[in-house]
C-alpha positions in Angstrom: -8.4 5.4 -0.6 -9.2 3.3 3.0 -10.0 6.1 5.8 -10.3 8.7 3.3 -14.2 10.0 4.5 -13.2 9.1 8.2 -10.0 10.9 7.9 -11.7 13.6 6.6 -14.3 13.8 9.6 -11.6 13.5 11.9 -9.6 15.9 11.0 -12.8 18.5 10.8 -14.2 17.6 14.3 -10.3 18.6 15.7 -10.4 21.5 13.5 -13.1 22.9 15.2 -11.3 22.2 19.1 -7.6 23.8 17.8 -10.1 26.4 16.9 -10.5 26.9 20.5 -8.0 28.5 23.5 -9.7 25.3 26.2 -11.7 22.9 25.7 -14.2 22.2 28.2 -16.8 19.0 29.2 -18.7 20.0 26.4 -17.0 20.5 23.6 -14.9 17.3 24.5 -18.4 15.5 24.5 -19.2 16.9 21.5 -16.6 15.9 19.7 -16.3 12.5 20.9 -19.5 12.2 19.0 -18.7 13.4 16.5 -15.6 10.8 16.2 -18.0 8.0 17.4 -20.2 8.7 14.6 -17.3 9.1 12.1 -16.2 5.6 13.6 -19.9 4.4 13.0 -20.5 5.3 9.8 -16.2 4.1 8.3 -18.6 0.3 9.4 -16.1 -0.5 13.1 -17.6 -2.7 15.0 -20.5 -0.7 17.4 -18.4 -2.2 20.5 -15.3 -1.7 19.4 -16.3 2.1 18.5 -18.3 2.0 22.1 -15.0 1.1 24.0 -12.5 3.2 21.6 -14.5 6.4 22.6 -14.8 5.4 26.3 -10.7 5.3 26.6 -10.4 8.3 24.8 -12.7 10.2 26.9 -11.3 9.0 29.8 -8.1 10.1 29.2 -9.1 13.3 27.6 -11.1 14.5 30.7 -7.9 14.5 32.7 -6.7 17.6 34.5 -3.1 17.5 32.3 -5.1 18.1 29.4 -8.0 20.2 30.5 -5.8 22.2 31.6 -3.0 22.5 29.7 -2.1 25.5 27.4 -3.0 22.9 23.7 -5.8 20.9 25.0 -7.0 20.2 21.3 -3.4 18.9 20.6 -3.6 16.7 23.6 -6.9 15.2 22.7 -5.3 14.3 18.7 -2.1 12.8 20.7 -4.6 10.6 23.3 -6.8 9.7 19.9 -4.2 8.9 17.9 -2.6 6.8 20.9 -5.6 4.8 21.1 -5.7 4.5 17.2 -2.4 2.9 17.2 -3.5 0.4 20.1 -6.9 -0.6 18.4 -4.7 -1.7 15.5 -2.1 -3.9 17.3 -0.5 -1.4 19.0 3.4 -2.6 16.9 4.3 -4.2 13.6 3.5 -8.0 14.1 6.4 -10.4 12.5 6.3 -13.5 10.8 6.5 -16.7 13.4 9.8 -18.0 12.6 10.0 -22.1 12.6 12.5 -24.0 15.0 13.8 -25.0 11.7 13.0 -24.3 8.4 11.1 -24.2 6.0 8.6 -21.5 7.9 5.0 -22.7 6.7 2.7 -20.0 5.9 -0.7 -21.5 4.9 -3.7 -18.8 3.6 -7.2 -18.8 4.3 -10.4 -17.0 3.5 -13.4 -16.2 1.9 -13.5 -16.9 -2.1 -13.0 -13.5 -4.0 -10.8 -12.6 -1.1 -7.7 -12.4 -2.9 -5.9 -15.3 -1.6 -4.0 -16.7 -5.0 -2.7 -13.1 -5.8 -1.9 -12.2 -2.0 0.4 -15.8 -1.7 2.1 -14.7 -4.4 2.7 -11.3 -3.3 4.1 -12.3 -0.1 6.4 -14.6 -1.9 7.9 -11.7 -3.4 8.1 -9.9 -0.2 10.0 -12.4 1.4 12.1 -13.3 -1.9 13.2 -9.6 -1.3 14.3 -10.2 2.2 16.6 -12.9 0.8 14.0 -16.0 1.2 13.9 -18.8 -1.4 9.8 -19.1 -1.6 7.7 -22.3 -2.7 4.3 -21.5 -3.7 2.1 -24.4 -3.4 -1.1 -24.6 -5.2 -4.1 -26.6 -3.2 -7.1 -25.0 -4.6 -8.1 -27.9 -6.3 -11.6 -26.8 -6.6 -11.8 -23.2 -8.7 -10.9 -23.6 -12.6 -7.9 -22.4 -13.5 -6.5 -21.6 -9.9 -3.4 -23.5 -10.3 -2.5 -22.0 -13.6 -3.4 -18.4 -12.0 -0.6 -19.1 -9.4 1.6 -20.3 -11.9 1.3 -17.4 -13.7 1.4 -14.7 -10.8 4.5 -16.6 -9.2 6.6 -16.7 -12.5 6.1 -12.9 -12.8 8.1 -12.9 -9.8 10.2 -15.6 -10.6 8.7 -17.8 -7.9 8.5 -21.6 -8.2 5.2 -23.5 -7.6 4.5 -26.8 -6.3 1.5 -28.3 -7.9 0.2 -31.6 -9.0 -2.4 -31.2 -12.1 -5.9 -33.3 -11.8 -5.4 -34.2 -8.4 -8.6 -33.1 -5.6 -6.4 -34.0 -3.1 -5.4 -30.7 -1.5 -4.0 -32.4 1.4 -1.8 -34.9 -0.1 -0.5 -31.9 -2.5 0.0 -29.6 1.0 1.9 -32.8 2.3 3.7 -33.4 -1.2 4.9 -29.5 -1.7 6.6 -29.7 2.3 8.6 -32.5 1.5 9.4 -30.8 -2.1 10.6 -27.6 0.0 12.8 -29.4 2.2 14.4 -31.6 -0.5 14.9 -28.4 -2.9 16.2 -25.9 0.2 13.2 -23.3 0.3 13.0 -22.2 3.2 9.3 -21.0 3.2 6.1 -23.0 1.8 3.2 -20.7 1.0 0.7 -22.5 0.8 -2.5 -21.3 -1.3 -6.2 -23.1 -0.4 -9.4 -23.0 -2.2 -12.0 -20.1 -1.1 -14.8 -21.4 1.0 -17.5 -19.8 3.0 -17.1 -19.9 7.0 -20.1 -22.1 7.1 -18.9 -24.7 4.5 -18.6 -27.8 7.2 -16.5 -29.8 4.3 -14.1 -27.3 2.9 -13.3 -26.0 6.7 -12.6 -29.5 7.5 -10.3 -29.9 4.6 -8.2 -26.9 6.1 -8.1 -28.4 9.9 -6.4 -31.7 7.8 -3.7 -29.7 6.0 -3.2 -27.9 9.2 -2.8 -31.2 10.7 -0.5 -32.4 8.3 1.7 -29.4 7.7 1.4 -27.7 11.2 2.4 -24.5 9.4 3.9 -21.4 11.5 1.2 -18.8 10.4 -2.5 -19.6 8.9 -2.9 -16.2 7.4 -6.3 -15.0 6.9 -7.2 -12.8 3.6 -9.9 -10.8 4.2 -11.2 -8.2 1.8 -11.6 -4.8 3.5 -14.2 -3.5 0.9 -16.8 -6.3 2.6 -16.8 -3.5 5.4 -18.6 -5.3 8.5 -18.9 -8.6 7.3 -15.0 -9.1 7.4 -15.0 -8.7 10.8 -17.7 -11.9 11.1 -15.4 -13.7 9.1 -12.4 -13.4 10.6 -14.3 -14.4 14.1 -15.7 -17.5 12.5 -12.4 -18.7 10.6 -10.3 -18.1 14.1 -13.4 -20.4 16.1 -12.8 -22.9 13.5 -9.2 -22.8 12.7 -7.0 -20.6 15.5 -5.2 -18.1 12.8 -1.9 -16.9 13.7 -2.8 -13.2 11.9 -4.7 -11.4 9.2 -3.9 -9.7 5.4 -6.4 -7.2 4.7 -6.6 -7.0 0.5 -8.1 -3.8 -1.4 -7.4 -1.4 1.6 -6.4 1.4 -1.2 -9.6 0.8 -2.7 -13.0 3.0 -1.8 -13.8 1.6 1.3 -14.8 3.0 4.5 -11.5 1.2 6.4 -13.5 -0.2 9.3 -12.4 -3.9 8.7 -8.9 -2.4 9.8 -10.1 -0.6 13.0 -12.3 -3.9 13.9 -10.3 -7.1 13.4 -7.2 -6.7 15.2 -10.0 -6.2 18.4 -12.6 -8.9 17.5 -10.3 -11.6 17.0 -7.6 -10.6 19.2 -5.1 -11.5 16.0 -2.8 -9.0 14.2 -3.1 -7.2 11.1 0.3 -8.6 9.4 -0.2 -7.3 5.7 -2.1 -5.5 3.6 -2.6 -5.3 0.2 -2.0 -1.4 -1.2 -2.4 -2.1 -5.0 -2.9 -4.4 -7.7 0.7 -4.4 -8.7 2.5 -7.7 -7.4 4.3 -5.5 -5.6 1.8 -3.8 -3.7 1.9 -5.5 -0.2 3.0 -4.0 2.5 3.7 -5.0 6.1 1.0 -3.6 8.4 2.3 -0.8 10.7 0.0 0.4 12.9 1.4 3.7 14.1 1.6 4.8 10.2 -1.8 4.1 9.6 -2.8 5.9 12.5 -1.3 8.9 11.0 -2.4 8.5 8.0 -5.9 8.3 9.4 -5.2 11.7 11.3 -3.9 13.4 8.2 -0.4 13.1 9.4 1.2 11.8 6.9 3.7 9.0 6.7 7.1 9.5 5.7 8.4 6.1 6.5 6.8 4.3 4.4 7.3 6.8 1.3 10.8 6.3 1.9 10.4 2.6 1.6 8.4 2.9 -1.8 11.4 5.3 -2.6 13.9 2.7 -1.6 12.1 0.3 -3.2 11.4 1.6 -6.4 14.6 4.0 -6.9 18.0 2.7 -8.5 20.4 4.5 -6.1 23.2 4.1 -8.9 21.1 5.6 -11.3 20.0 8.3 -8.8 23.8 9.1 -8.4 24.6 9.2 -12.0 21.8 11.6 -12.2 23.2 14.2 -9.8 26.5 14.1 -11.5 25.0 14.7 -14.7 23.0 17.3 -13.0 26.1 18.8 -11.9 27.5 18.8 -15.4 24.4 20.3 -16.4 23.9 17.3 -19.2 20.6 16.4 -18.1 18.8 14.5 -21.3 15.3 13.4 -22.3 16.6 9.8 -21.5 17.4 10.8 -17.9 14.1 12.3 -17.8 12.4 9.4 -19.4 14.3 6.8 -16.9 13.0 9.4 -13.8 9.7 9.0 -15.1 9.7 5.4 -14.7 11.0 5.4 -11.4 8.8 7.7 -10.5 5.4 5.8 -11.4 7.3 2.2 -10.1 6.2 4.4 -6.4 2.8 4.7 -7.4 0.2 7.6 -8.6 1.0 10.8 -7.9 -2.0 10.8 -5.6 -0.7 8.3 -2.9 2.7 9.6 -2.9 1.4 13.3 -2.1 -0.6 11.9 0.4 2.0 10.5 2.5 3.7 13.8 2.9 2.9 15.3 6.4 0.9 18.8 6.4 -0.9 17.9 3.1 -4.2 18.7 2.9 -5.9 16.0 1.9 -9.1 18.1 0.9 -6.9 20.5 -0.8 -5.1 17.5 -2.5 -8.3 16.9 -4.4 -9.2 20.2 -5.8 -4.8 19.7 -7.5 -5.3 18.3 -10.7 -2.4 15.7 -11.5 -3.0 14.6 -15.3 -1.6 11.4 -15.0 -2.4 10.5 -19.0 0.2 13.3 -19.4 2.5 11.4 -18.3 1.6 8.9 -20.7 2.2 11.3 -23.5 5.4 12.2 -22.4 6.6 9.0 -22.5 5.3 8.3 -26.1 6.8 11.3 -26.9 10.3 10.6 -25.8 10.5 7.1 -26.7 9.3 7.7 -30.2 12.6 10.1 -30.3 15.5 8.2 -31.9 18.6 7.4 -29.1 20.8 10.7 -30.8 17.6 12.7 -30.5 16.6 11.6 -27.0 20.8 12.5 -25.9 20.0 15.9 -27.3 23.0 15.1 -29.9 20.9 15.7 -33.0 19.2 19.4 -33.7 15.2 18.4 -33.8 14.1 20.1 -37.3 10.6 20.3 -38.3 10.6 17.1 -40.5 11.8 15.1 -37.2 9.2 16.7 -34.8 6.3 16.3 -37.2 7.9 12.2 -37.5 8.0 12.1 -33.7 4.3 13.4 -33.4 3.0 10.8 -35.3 5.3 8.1 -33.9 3.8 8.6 -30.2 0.0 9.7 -31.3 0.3 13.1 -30.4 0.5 16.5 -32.2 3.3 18.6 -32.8 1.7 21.6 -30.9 2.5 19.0 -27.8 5.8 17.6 -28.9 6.7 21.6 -29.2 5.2 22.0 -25.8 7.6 19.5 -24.4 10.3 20.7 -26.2 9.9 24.0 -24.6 9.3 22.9 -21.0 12.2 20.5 -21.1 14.6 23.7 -22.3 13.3 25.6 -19.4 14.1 22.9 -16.6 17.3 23.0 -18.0 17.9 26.4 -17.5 16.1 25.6 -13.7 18.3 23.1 -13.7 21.6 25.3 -13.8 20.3 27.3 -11.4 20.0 24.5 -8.8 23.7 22.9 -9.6 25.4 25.0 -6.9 23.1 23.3 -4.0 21.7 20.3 -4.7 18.3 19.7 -3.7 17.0 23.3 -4.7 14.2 24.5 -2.7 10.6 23.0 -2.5 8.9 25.3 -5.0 11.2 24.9 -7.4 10.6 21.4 -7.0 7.2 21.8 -7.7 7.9 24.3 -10.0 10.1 21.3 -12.6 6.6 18.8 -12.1 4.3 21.5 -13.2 6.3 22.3 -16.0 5.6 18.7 -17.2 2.3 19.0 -17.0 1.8 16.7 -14.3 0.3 19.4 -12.2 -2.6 21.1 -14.1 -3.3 23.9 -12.0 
């Protein structure tokens, strides 16, 4: 996960100044070291880390927090301040056109993620009740119009795209005038990758530009290139004057510096980034949630999103009445499941909680192939068997073990488990909601916690 070894040093260096009633000049200095050497080694840029720690001393060294009765909690308010402003300081929208269609047009580096990231944003948008175009003008890389064909009609977005043709600025031209005559009201428009210093290719982009004048030229930069992203996104905005920037693979294992560097360096926002390789993972860039999540606070707000996102509400109701009933089935369980993993691993989600440990989060061990097993199980149940309608004999757990690849020492297992939740489950039906541990208590019993 992005920030995870700088969250991690973070949080240790303010462990060590909660640890203490006042802070003096020293122990400040110290650990503003310590976080410019955190900062350092997550790959910032060494002047963006030199001026971060410069305001956050500055403010720090002040008499209402010297002073006051929680220095350390001051100095984690200040850094996290600071955090927040180094990232954008607020969400940054989408331009809007005076009229439509808006005209988003993507840039970057080749590998970046471009192709995958337009269509990701289509289906953003679509969700926000926009009619997306995708238009395909990488003419250059094989098979990059059929990737965007492919990508957009998982999500049920049409593509603009003329087959054979090099001509990526008559296509660009060609797909506006298509948007207009079929009522989309925003063009997406995909280019070819190309390096910063590719004279030809960046010139190709200034024409479409030209020709288009899109709202946003969106940059797709790939956090896991650390440093270099940063360069990148310097050179493209010389050349080109991007509106903003989508940083790809940020839930990958990278050091998250690209983040804390861009938004400064270029002076252009951070608008998404990519979370996943799910079509769905892309999320607007917040800055004050990633600041928190960088500081080991949490962040709710966007775990309710994935939960709004992800969770049918109608289902979710005609699970509480059936709670209520006490008819709770290995169908309901099975359609939970699914619900559950459309949010992500079990990982992320726990991560987002405020007050988790994120070092204590590792040692938990969530099987997440048991989950897997489950779900063979269940679905290799017939419908009556699944409704708990028919008694499961011997003969039908033994044909339901080798139906999902399992054995019927774990089909027993399940069995088991699933009677006890229901017995939980009674319990709980006076007060909805139940208490945390019990909570806890239902997952473990499915395995999903080891320990």
């Amino acid at each position: 996960m992005a920030f995870e070894s700088l969250s991690d040093k973070l949080q240790n260096t303010f462990k060590k100044l909660r640890g203490r009633g006042k802070v003096s000049e020293k122990d400040l200095k110290d650990a503003m070291r310590e976080v410019k050497l955190a900062l350092l080694e997550a790959d910032v840029n060494f002047k963006v880390v030199k001026g971060f720690v410069k305001s956050v001393s500055e403010r720090a060294m002040g008499a209402e927090v010297m002073e006051s009765l929680t220095p350390a909690q001051q100095i984690i308010k200040i850094v996290n301040e600071e955090l927040i402003s180094l990232m954008g300081g607020e969400e940054a929208k989408l331009n809007v056109a005076s009229k439509p269609p808006i005209v988003i047009m993507m840039a970057g580096l080749q590998g970046a993620g471009k192709t995958t990231t337009a269509a990701k944003l289509g289906g953003l948008l679509k969700k926000q009740g926009k009619r997306p175009l995708l238009c395909a003008c990488d003419v250059y890389r094989p098979a990059a119009v059929q990737q965007l064909q492919v990508v957009g009609g998982k999500l049920e977005l049409p593509v603009f795209a003329r087959e054979g043709s090099r001509d990526a600025v008559g296509i660009a031209k060609e797909g506006l005038a298509h948007a207009i005559a079929h009522a989309n009201d925003v063009l997406i428009i995909d280019t070819a990758g190309r390096l910063h210093i590719d004279e030809k290719l960046m010139e190709e982009l200034k024409e479409i530009s030209a020709e288009v004048k899109p709202t946003e030229i969106l940059l797709v930069v790939d956090a896991m290139t650390g440093q270099d992203a940063v360069n990148v996104a310097e050179s493209f905005n010389e050349q080109l004057e991007i509106s903003g920037v989508v940083l790809t693979k940020l839930d990958g294992d990278t050091r998250g510096g690209a983040a804390l560097s861009v938004r400064s360096v270029t002076n252009k926002p951070i608008k998404f980034c990519g979370m996943g390789e799910k079509l769905t993972d892309l999320e607007v860039f917040h800055p004050d949630r990633m600041a928190s999540r960088i500081l080991g606070m949490g962040d709710m707000l966007s775990l309710i999103e994935k939960a709004e996102q992800a969770l049918d509400m109608k289902k979710a109701e005609e699970l509480e009445r059936k709670l209520r009933s006490q008819r709770f089935t290995f169908s309901d369980f099975l359609d939970q499941m699914a619900q559950m993993r459309n949010m992500g691993s079990m990982q992320d989600i726990l991560g987002m909680l405020p007050g988790v440990d994120r070092n204590a989060l590792k040692n938990v061990d969530i099987d997440e192939k048991r989950l897997s097993h489950i779900e063979a199980i269940i679905t290799s149940m017939t419908p009556r068997e699944r409704e708990l309608t028919d008694k499961l004999t011997p003969s039908r757990k033994e044909r339901i073990a080798k139906g999902s690849g399992t054995t019927m020492a774990e089909v027993n297992s399940l069995i088991k488990q699933f009677e006890q939740m229901q017995k939980m489950m009674k319990q709980l039906s006076g007060s909805m909601g139940g208490k945390r541990g019990k909570r806890r208590g239902m997952m473990r019993g499915f395995g999903m916690f080891g320990r």
